[in-house]
N, C-alpha and C positions, 0 to 999 in steps of 0.2 A: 360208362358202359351201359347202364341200367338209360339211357335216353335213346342207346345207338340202336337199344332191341327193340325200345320204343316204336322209335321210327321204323325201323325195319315193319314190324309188327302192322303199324300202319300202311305203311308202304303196300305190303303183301295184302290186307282187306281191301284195300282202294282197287287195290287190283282184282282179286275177287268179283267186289259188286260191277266193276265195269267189266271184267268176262261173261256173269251172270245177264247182263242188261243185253249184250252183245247176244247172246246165245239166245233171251228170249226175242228179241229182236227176229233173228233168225227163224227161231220156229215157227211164229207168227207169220213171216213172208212163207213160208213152207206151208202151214195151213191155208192160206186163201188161195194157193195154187192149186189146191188139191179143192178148194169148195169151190173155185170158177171151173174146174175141169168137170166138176160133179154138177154143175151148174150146166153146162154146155152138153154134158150128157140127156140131162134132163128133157133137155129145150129140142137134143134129137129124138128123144123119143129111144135110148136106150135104157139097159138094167146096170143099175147105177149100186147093186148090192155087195156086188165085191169090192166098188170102191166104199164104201160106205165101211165097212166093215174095216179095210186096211186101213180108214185114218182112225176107226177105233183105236186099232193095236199100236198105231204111231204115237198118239197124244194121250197122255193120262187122264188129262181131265179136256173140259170145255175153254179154256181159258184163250190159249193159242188163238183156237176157233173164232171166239166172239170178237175178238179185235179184227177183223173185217170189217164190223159196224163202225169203225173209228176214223175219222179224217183221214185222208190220204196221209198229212202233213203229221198226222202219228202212228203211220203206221198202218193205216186200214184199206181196206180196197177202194174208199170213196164213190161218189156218185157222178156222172158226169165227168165232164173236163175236170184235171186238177187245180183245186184254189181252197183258198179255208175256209175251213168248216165244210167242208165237203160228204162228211160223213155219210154212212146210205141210216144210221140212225136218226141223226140229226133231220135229213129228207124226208124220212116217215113220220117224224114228231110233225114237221111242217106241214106235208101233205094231210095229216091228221087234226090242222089246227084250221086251215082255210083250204077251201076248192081251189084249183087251177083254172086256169083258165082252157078252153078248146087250142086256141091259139097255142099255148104254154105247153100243153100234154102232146101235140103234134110238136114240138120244138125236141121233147127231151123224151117221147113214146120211146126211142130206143135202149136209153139208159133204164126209164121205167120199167120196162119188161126185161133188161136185166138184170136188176135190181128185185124185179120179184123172183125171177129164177135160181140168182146168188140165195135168198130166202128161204126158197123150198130145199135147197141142197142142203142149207144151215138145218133144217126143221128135219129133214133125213138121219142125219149126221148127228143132231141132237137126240133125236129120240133112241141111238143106237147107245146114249149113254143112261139110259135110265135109270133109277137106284132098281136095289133088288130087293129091297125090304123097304116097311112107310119110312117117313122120316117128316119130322115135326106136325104128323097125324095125318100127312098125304103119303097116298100109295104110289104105286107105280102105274097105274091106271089114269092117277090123274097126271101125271109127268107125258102119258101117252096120251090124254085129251087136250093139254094144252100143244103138245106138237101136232097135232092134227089140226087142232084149230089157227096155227101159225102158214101148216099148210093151202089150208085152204084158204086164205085172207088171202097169201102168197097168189093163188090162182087166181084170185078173184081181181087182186092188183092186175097180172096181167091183162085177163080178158077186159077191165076197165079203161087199160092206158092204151090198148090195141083198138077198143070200138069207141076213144076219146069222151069218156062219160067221166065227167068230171064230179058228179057225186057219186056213184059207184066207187069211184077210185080214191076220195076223201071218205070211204065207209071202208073199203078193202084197207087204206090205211089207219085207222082208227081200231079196224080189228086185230089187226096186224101187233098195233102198239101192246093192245090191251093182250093180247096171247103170249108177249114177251112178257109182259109185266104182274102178269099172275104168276107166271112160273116162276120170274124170280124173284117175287117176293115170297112164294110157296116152296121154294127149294134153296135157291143160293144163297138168298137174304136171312133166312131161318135159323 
């Protein structure tokens, strides 16, 4: 009897963790819908404050969110056509490691610029999650200068990949890197 509960026992957690996987699964596809809609807002030139606000109250934390930076192939909104390693992270570590070429930035200017759009809507949407007290000796001010300064690489990608400046746009991606990666070494990683 004592093996049947066992099993059973097991049975019912296996199933657990694959509802759990399923369901972030799910929420993740639900968030990048909600940050390309915020993203396309953007790009029209509307006020993007009540959605901002409504994927507050939707997502608890950032988690959801940031897996948009991840390959298509797990899950993420990817870059360009789908293939691996498609990542739009992975594409900013790149663009942030060598220049494109003119050629190269006329090839994929339209994924670039939405790629920096998806970005600013991210750097919106992040900065609506601020803490509200320091936290490991950073305030809320600096969680507000490093989304600002995500923002503005974000612009700076675009107006780069739109007037084909290939060092522009290997600097807008370099700042870009370094704006995600203070934060979260200053905040998530802490």
């Amino acid at each position: 009897m004592t093996k049947f509960v066992r099993g059973l026992a097991l049975i019912a957690g296996l199933s657990l963790v694959g509802f759990n996987a399923v369901r972030a699964d799910e929420e993740s596809k639900k968030a990048q819908k909600d940050i390309l809609e915020i993203a396309a807002d953007i790009e029209a030139g509307k006020d993007i404050a009540a959605k901002v606000a409504a994927v507050k109250k939707k997502y608890e934390d950032l988690n959801s969110l940031m897996h948009a930076y991840k390959p298509s192939e797990k899950g993420g909104i990817g870059f360009g056509p789908k293939a691996k390693g498609d990542g739009i992270e992975i594409k900013l570590n790149s663009l942030a490691k060598r220049a494109l070429t003119k050629t190269a930035i006329d090839k994929e200017k339209a994924d670039l610029v939405k790629t920096g759009y998806i970005n600013i809507a991210i750097a919106k949407i992040t900065d609506a999650y601020a803490p509200t007290k320091p936290k490991g000796g950073k305030t809320p001010k600096d969680w507000k200068k490093f989304t600002e300064d995500m923002e503005k690489a974000s612009k700076s990608l675009i107006d780069a990949a739109k007037a084909g400046d290939s060092a522009a746009l290997k600097t807008a991606a370099t700042n870009l890197n370094s704006s995600c990666n203070n934060c979260h070494s200053d905040f998530r990683d802490s």
